[in-house]
C-alpha angles and dihedrals in degrees: 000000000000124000102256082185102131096358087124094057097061098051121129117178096176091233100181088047114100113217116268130235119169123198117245101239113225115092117258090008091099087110107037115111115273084257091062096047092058091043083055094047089060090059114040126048103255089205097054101017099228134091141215113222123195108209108203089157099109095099095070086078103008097051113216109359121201103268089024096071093104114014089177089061104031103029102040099066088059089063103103089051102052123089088199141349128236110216164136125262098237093062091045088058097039105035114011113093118230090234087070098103109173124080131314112178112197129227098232098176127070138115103140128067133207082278097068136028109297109207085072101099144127133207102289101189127054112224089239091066093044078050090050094044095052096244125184101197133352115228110219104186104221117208093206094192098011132127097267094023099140079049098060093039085052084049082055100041092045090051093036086063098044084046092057091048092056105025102249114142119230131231119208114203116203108221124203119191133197106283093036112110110233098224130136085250094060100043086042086063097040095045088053096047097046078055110049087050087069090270098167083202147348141223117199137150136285109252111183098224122048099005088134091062090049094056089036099055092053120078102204130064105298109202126199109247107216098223130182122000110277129167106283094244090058086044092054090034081051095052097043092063090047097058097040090057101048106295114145094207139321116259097203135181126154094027085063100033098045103047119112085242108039099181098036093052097044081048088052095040085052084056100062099034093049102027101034085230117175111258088243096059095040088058094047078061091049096057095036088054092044087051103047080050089053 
C-alpha cells in the first residue's frame, strides 16, 4: 500500500481555474467520439485546420499510372511533406514503411477497372483490416447520377455505419463521368448528399465559378481533388482559390507526382494550403527548390 503520509499537503485543485474544454477544431466534427477526433487530428493541421493529402490510390482501377510505377522509388521520398496519404491497402502493406506516423485513409471501395463502368463498384476493405492497419479515415468514391449510383450511396452508407461503431472516419469521394456536367450545381447536390448521408468528410473537385457555395452549403470538411495534370503555376493557382473559398485542404496526386519536380511542388502546394501564400509566391518556392535540386 502506498505511504499516504504527506499526500494532503500536496494537493492543488486549481480553485480559481475554471474546467477546460477545447473545441475540437474541424468544422462539423464537435460531436464525433473522441476516436474520430484523433483520427482526424492525424489528418488534418491542428494549427491551420486544413491538410494536404497526397492521393497515390489510381492504380486500384487504372493499374500502374505514370509516376506511380515504383512507389517505393518515386513517392517515398514525398513522406515528410505530406499531412496524410491517400491510399490502397495493399501499398500500405507492401511500400509504405511503419515509421510513417501521420494519416492514410484507405480507398475502401473498388471492383471495376478503366475497362468497365466504373461506377459499378462495392465496398473493397472490411473495417477489421482498416482497424488492423491503423487507419485514420476509408475513402468510399459515390457516382451521384451514374449508372449504379444507389449502388455506390448503399457502398457509403454501409461503410458510414461500420465507421461510427469503431470510430473510423469516412471519406466520401464525389465521381463525374463522362456525361456529368462538372458545374457548382452538380457537385452542390452530390457533396450534400454525401453528407447528409453521414459523409465525415469529402473530397470533390475544384469548379471556377460557384466553388464557395459548394463548400458553404456542406456542413462537413470539403477537400480540393486534384484532378487531372495542369502547369504548376495553374495547380497552385488552382489550390489557392480552394482554400480561399472554404477547402479544407487539397487532396492532390498527379498534379504532385507528376510534376517534373515531386518534392518541390508538394513543398509549394504546403505553402499555400498552410500559409495562405499568394500562387505566385508559392511557385517562386517551386522553382527555387527544383533548381537547388538541379
Amino acid at each position: 500500500m502506498a505511504d499516504m503520509d504527506g499526500s494532503n499537503e500536496t494537493k492543488d485543485f486549481y480553485l480559481d481555474i475554471p474546467a477546460r474544454n477545447t473545441p475540437f477544431f474541424l468544422k462539423g466534427s464537435g460531436a464525433l467520439d473522441w476516436g474520430m477526433q484523433n483520427r482526424f487530428a492525424r489528418i488534418f493541421n491542428a494549427a491551420s485546420g486544413r491538410t494536404v493529402m497526397l492521393a497515390i490510390d489510381h492504380g486500384y482501377f487504372q493499374g500502374p499510372t505514370t509516376g506511380l510505377e515504383r512507389v517505393d522509388v518515386n513517392i517515398i521520398p514525398l513522406l515528410p511533406y505530406a499531412d496524410a496519404l491517400m491510399l490502397t491497402r495493399g501499398i500500405l502493406r507492401t511500400t509504405i514503411p511503419p515509421t510513417f506516423a501521420r494519416g492514410t485513409v484507405l480507398r475502401a471501395s473498388g471492383g471495376p477497372s478503366i475497362l468497365k463502368e466504373l461506377s459499378n463498384e462495392q465496398i473493397a476493405l472490411d473495417i477489421e483490416d482498416a482497424l488492423r492497419l491503423n487507419a485514420a479515415a476509408m475513402a468510399v468514391q459515390v457516382f451521384v447520377g451514374g449508372e449504379y449510383e444507389s449502388q455506390s450511396i448503399h457502398n457509403l452508407t454501409r461503410l458510414v455505419d461500420l465507421g461510427a461503431r469503431h470510430g473510423v472516419p469516412v471519406l466520401g469521394v464525389t465521381a463525374v463521368g463522362k456525361n456529368m456536367t462538372r458545374d457548382a450545381r452538380y457537385f452542390r447536390l452530390a457533396c450534400r448528399i454525401c453528407a447528409e448521408l453521414g459523409a465525415h468528410f469529402i473530397k470533390t473537385y475544384y469548379v471556377s465559378e460557384g466553388f464557395e457555395t459548394i463548400t458553404a452549403s456542406c456542413p462537413v470538411p470539403v477537400i480540393m481533388a486534384g484532378g487531372k495534370k495542369l502547369p504548376e503555376s495553374e495547380a497552385l493557382e488552382m489550390a489557392y482559390r480552394a482554400v480561399s473559398e472554404g477547402a479544407a485542404g487539397v487532396d492532390m496526386g498527379r498534379n504532385i507526382f507528376q510534376s517534373e519536380a515531386p518534392a518541390a511542388m508538394i513543398q509549394a502546394v504546403r505553402k499555400v494550403v498552410h500559409e495562405n501564400a499568394k500562387p505566385r509566391e508559392a511557385f517562386e518556392l517551386f522553382q527555387d527548390l527544383k533548381n537547388r535540386r538541379a
